[in-house]
C-alpha positions in Angstrom: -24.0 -5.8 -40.9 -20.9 -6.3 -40.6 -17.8 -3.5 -40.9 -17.1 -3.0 -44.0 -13.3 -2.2 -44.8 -11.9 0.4 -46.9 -9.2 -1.2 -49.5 -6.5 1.2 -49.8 -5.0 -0.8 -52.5 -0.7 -1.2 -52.9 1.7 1.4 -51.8 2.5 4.3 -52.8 -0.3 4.9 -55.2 -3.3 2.7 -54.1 -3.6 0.7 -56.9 -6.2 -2.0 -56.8 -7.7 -0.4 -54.3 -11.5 1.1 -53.5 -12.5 3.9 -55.2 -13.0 7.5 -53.4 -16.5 6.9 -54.4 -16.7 3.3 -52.9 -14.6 3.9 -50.2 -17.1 7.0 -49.1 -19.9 4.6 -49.4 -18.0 1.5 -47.2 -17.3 4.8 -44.6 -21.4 6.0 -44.9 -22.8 2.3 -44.2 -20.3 2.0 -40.8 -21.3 5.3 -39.2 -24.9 4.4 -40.3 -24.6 1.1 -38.3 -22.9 2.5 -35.9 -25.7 5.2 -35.4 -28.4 2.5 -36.0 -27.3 0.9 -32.5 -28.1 3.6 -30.3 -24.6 5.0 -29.5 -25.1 8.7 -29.8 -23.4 11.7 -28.4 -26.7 11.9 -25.9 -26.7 8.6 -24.9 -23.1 7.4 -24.0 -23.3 9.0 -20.5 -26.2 8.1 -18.6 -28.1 5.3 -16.9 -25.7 1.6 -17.3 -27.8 -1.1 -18.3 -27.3 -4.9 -19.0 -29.0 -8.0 -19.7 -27.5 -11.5 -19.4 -24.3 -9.5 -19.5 -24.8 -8.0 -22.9 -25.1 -3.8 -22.2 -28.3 -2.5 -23.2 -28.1 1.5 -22.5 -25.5 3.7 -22.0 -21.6 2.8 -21.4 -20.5 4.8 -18.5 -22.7 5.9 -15.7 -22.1 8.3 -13.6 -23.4 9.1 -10.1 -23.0 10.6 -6.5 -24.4 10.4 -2.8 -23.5 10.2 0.5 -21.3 7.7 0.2 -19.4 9.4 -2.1 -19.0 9.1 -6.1 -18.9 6.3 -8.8 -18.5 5.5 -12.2 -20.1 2.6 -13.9 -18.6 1.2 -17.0 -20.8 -1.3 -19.6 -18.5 -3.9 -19.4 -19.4 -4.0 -15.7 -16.4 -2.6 -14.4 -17.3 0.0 -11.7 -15.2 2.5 -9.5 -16.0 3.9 -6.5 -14.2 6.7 -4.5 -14.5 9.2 -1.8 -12.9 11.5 0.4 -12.5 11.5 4.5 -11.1 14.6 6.2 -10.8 14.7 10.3 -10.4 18.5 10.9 -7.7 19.2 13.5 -7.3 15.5 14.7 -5.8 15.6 18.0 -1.8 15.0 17.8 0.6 12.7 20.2 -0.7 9.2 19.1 -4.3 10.0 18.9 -6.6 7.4 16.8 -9.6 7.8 15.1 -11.6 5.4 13.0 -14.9 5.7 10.7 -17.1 3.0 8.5 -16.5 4.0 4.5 -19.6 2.6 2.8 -19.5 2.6 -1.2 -20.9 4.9 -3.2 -22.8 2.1 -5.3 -23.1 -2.1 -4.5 -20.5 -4.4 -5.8 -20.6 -8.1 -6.8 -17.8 -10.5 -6.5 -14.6 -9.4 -5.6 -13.6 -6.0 -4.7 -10.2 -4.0 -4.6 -10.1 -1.4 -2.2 -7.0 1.5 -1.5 -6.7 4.1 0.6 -4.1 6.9 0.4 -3.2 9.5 2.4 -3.9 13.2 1.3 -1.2 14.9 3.9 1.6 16.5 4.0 3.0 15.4 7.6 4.1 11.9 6.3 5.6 9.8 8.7 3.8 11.6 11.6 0.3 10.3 10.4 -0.6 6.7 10.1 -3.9 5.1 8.0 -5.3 2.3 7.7 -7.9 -0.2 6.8 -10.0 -3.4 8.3 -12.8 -5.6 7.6 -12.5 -4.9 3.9 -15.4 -6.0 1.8 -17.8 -4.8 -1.1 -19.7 -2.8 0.3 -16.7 -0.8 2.2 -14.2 -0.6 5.3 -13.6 0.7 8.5 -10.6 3.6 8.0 -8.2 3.9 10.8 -6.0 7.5 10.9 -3.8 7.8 13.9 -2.1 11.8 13.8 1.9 11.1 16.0 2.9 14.8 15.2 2.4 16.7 18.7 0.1 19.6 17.2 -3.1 18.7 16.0 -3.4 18.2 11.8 -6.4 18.2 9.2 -6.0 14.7 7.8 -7.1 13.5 4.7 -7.7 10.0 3.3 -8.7 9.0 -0.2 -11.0 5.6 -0.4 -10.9 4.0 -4.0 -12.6 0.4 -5.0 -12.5 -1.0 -7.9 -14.8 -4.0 -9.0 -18.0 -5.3 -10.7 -21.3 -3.7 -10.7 -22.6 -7.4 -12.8 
């Protein structure tokens, strides 16, 4: 079926237009098509599904694990984040580094980001190499002279299909 539309007739009064009745009726048969798809409050979150690119459960999935968290859209759009904290890095120039694996697999191209979560600034550098789908290596280097609790926020953004 397709949506039916409500004809509120001409301004100000509605004349020519649907009655209360009808337009009740029009209103009924599009929630009852709407509800006759599946889309429910108990089934918008849960397990993302598609076939041949048309969605086929929920629309938006969300998860966790290790890796950190994602979010799953039906479209195929998908999200993944996480957060890396080096407690008391050692100060004057010291450099660390760690692999960030997504939280979930991406196809196609990826956009990754990475932002600091630090109040020192200028005194604390970060950085990222060998970006890809499935993740990064993160590079923090702490110039301040005392050691700092640094900590970096790792955000993708891509297709799950």
């Amino acid at each position: 079926m397709t949506m039916q539309t409500i004809n509120l007739g001409t301004a100000p009064g509605g004349a020519g237009g649907d009655t209360a009745r009808s337009a009740f009726e029009k209103a009924m048969a599009n929630f009852e098509e709407l509800f006759s798809q599946g889309y429910r409050k108990n089934n918008v979150v849960g397990t993302v599904e598609q076939s041949g690119g048309v969605p086929t459960a929920a629309i938006i999935e969300q998860g966790s694990n290790a890796n950190g968290r994602y979010t799953r859209f039906a479209d195929g759009t998908q999200i993944c984040m996480k957060m890396v904290t080096w407690s008391q890095h050692t100060g004057g120039g010291a450099q660390s580094a760690t692999n960030i694996q997504n939280a979930a697999s991406f196809v196609g191209q990826v956009y990754s980001f990475l932002s600091q979560n630090c109040g020192w600034g200028q005194n604390v550098k970060h950085w990222m190499e060998g970006q890809s789908s499935n993740g990064a290596t993160v590079y923090v280097r702490n110039d301040h002279v005392d050691p700092l609790d640094i900590t970096v926020f790792w955000l993708s953004v891509g297709r799950w299909y």
